[in-house]
C-alpha positions, -999 to +999 in steps of 0.1 A: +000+000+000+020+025+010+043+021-026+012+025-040+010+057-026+043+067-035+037+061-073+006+080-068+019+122-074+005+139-041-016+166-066-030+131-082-037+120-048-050+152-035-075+153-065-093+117-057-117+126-033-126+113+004-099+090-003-084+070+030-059+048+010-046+036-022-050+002-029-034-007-065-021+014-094-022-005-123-011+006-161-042+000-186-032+017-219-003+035-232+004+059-268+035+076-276+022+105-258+004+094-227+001+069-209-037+054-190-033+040-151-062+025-132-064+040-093-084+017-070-082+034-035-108+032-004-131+058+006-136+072+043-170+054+041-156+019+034-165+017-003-139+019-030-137+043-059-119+035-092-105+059-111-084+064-145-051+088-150-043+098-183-014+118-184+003+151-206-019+199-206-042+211-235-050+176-252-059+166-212-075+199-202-099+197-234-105+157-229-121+173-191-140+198-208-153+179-235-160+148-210-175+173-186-200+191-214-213+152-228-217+144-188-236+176-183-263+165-211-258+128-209-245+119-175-250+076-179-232+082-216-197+087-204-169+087-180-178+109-146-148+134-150-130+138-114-104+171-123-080+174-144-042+191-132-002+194-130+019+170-109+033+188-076+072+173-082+068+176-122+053+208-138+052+193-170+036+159-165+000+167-165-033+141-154-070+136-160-089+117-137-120+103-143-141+071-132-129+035-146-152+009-168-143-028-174-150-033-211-168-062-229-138-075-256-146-064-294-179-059-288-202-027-308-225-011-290-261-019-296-271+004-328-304+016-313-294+022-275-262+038-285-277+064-311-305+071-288-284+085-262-256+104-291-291+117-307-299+128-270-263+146-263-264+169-293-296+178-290-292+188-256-272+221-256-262+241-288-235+271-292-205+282-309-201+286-345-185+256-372-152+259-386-147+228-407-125+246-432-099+256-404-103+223-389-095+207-422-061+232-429-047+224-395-049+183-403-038+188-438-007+210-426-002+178-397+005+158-427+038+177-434+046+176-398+044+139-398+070+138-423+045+128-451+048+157-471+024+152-503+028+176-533-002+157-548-023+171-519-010+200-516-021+207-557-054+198-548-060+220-515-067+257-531-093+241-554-110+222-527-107+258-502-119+278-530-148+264-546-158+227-530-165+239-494-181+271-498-206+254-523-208+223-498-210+245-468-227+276-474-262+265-480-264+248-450-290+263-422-279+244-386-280+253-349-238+238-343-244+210-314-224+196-293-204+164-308-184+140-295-153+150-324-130+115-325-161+091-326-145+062-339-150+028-320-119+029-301-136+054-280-171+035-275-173+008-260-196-017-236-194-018-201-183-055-187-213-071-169-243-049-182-267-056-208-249-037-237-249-006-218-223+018-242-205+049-232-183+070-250-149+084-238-118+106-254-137+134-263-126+160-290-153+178-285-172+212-298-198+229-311-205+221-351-226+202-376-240+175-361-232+154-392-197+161-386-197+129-362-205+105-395-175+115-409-158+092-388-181+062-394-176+060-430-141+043-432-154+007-429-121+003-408-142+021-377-168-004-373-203+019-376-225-002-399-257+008-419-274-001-391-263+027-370-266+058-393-301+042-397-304+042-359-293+077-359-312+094-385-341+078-372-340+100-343-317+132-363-329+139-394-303+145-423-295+184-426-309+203-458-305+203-486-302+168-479-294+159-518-254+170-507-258+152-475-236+119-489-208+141-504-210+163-469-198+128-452-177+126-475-156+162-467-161+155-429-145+122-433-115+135-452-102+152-415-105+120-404-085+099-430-057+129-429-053+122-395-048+087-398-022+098-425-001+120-399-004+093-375+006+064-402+028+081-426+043+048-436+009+037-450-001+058-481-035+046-486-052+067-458-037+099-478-047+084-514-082+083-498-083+121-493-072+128-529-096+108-542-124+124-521-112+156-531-110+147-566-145+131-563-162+162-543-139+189-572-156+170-602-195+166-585-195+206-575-170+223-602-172+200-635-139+199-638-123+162-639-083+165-631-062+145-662-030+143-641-018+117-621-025+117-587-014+085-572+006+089-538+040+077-537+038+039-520+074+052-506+064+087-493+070+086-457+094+061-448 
């Protein structure tokens, strides 16, 4: 016990309330930037609380915001956020803390169920304004800084800026809701010993187009079959002028696939996927069908 407590940073320890001791600290999860613990400590009251770490300040800071805006609306839908702050003996090692699930292995959340209570989170406070075209800069410039520089994408950006999105965008008439922002199924998943009760967790959260979520269902790779956009639109209806609302997806999804691109720059078919979206989306709202090559380099990256 008491190394337990030593592992345990004293503002970490400080921050898990009415706590009498720690009983185990346990690594769950770790990414080259953070790494996941599970704290099981007893209460004053006898019961024990289990929480989760996730340490390293802004990604952290906005995981408690987001977390903490979804819990407001949604409380049963995600993780109870605890605090979030700086270690006392380490000003640059940062933590989250928030309660701990058990999951059910590779299972999907129950289509119905699980879009009932995302149809219920957006729905339940609106604000803020949509920047899609800003969002969609900062991931393609992430590419570069990944070290997968592509002059193909770069040739197709200015005609994607200039003309795709402000015909894609512009006629669109929405109240921005509150969304989730990295739905993919890596962050939803079904608590161990319920019947298929879901959360969701790792928020990137803010205030945009609803439809901005489906972007990240499309890629068969994340898991969200026809039977959940079915689920969801049964409850959200598609945004007018609805006859753009499959080549919307389509741009949403793009910020998605660039960021698998940055993260995997030694696998050149997440990139190829945006140039052909862009390529797709430039020919359905200009005309104009590119004649140059635009394959990606199978080497770029390595």
């Amino acid at each position: 016990m008491a190394s337990d407590l030593m592992r345990l940073d004293p503002n970490v320890l400080a921050a898990l309330p009415n706590v009498v001791d720690v009983l185990n600290v346990q690594e769950v999860a770790r990414s080259k930037w953070a790494k996941g613990m599970r704290v099981t400590a007893r209460n004053a009251d006898g019961t024990e609380d289990i929480s989760q770490g996730d340490l390293g300040k802004n990604a952290i800071m906005g995981e408690f915001e987001g977390t903490s805006a979804i819990h407001a609306v949604t409380p049963e839908f995600c993780p109870k956020p605890i605090t979030w702050g700086t270690f006392k003996h380490d000003n640059d090692t940062h933590f989250y803390l928030c309660t701990f699930y058990d999951f059910a292995e590779d299972i999907m959340p129950h289509p119905e169920s699980f879009c009932a209570d995302l149809a219920r989170t957006i729905s339940g406070v609106t604000a803020g304004r949509i920047s899609s075209q800003q969002e969609l800069d900062k991931h393609s410039k992430s590419d570069e800084r990944a070290g997968s520089k592509s002059k193909v994408l770069e040739a197709l950006l200015s005609a994607l800026f200039d003309k795709v999105i402000p015909r894609l965008l512009k006629p669109l008439d929405i109240t921005p809701a509150l969304i989730h922002g990295d739905l993919w199924y890596g962050n939803a998943s079904v608590v161990e010993g319920t019947n298929d009760k879901a959360i969701v967790y790792d928020p990137a959260a803010f205030y945009g187009h609803n439809e901005y979520e489906l972007g990240n269902w499309r890629p068969a790779r994340n898991r969200f079959t026809k039977e959940f956009f079915d689920a969801y639109h049964s409850r959200v209806p598609k945004s007018n002028p609805v006859d753009d609302y499959d080549d919307r997806l389509k741009f949403y999804e793009m910020r998605f696939n660039l960021n698998a691109a940055a993260l995997l720059p030694n696998q050149p078919k997440y990139l190829q996927m945006v140039v052909d979206a862009i390529m797709e989306l430039n020919k359905t709202f200009t005309g104009c069908e590119m004649q140059d090559s635009h394959e990606i380099d199978p080497g770029q990256g390595k």
